[in-house]
Backbone as numpy.savetxt, mean C-alpha at the origin, in Angstrom:
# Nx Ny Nz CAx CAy CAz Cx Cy Cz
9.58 -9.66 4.91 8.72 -8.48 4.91 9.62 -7.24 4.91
9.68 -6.33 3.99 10.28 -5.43 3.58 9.46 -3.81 4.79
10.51 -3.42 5.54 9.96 -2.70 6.46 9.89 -1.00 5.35
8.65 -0.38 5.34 8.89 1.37 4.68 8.48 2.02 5.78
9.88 2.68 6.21 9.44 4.01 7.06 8.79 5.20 6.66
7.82 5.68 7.08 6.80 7.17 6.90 7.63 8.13 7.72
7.54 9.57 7.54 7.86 10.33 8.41 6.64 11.11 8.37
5.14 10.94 8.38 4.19 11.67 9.08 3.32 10.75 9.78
2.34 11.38 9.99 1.20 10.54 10.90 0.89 8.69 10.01
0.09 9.55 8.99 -0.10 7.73 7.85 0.17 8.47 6.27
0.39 7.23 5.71 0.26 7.67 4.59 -1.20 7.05 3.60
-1.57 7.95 2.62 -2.84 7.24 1.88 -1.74 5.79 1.03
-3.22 4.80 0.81 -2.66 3.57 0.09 -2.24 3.85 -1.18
-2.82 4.94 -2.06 -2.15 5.00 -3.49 -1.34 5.55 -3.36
-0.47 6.00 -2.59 0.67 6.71 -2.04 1.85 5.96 -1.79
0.97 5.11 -0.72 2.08 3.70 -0.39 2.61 3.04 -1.65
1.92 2.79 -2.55 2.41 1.97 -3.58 3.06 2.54 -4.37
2.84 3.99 -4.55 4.21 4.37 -5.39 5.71 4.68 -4.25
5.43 4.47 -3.36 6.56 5.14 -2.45 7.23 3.85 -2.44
6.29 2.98 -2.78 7.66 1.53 -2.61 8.61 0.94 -3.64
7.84 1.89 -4.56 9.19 1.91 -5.84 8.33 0.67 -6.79
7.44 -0.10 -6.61 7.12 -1.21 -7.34 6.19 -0.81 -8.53
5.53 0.72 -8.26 4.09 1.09 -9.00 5.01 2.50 -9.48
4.79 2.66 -10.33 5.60 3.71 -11.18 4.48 4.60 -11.16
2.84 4.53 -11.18 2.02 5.42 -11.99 1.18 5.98 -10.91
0.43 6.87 -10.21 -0.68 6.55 -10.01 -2.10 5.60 -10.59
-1.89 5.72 -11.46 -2.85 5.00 -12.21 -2.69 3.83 -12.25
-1.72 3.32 -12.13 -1.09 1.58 -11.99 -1.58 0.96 -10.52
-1.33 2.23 -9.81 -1.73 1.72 -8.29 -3.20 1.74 -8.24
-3.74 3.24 -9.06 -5.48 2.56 -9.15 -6.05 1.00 -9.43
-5.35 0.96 -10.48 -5.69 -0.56 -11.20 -5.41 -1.72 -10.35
-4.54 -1.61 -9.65 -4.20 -2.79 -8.26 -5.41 -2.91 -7.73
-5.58 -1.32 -7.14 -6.85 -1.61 -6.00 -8.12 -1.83 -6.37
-8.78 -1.16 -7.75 -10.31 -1.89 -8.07 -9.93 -3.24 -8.07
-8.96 -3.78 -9.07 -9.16 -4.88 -9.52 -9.04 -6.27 -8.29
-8.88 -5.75 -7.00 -8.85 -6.38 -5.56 -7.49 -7.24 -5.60
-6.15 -6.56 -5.94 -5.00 -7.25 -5.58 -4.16 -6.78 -4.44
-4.39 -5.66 -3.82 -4.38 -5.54 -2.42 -4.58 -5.40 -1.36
-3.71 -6.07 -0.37 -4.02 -6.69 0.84 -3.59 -5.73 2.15
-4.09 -5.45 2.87 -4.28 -4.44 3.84 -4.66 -5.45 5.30
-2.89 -5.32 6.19 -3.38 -6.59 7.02 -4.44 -7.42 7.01
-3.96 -8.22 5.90 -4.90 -9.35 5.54 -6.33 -9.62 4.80
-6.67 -8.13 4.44 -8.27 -8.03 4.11 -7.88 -7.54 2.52
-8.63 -7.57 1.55 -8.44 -7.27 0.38 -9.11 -5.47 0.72
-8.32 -4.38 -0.10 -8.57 -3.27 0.46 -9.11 -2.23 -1.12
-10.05 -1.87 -1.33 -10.45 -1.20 -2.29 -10.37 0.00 -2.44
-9.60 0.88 -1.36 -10.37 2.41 -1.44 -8.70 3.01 -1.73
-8.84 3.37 -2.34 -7.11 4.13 -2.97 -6.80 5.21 -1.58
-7.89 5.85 -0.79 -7.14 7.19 -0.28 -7.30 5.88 1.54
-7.51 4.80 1.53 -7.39 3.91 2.75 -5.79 4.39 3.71
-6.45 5.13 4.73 -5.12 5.51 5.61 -4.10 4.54 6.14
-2.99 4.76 5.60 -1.90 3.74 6.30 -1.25 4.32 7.89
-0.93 3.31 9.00 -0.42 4.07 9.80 0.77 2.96 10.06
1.88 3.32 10.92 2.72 2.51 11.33 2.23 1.14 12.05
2.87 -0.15 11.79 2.34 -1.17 12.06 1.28 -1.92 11.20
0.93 -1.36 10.33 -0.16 -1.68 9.02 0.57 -2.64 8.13
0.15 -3.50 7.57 1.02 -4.69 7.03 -0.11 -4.46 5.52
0.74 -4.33 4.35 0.67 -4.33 3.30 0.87 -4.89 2.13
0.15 -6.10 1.28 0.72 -7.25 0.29 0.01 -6.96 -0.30
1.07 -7.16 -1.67 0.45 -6.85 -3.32 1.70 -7.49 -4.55
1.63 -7.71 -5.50 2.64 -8.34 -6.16 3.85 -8.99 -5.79
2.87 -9.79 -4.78 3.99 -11.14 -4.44 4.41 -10.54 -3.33
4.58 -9.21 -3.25 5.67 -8.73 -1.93 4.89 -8.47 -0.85
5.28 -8.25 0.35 4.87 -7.96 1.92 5.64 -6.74 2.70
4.83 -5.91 3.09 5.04 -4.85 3.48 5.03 -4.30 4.96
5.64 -3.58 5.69 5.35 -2.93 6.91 5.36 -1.47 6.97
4.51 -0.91 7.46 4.82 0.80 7.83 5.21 1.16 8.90
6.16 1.62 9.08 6.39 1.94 10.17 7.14 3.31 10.36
């Protein structure tokens, strides 16, 4: 599990996914989330502006995530 440090309160989920270097687009990260390929400690998560906070565990293209 690949740890990404935030330096504010949370970050939004279409945010997260470009900050991890894997989603180049916004729009790439849209297409993740309708199409229900990510995972938001464990729950499939649909809403692009879904608040991340430290300790939030994040999976999507194979990879696994932490915020912290």
């Amino acid at each position: 599990m690949t740890e990404i440090k935030i330096s504010t309160e949370f970050i939004k989920l279409d945010q997260f996914l470009k900050f991890t270097g894997e989603i180049g687009t916004g729009g790439q990260a849209k297409e993740l989330i309708l199409d229900g390929q990510i995972k938001v400690n464990g729950e499939v998560e649909e809403r692009r502006g879904k608040k991340l906070y430290p300790g939030d565990k994040v999976e999507f293209l194979g990879m696994k995530y932490i915020v912290s």
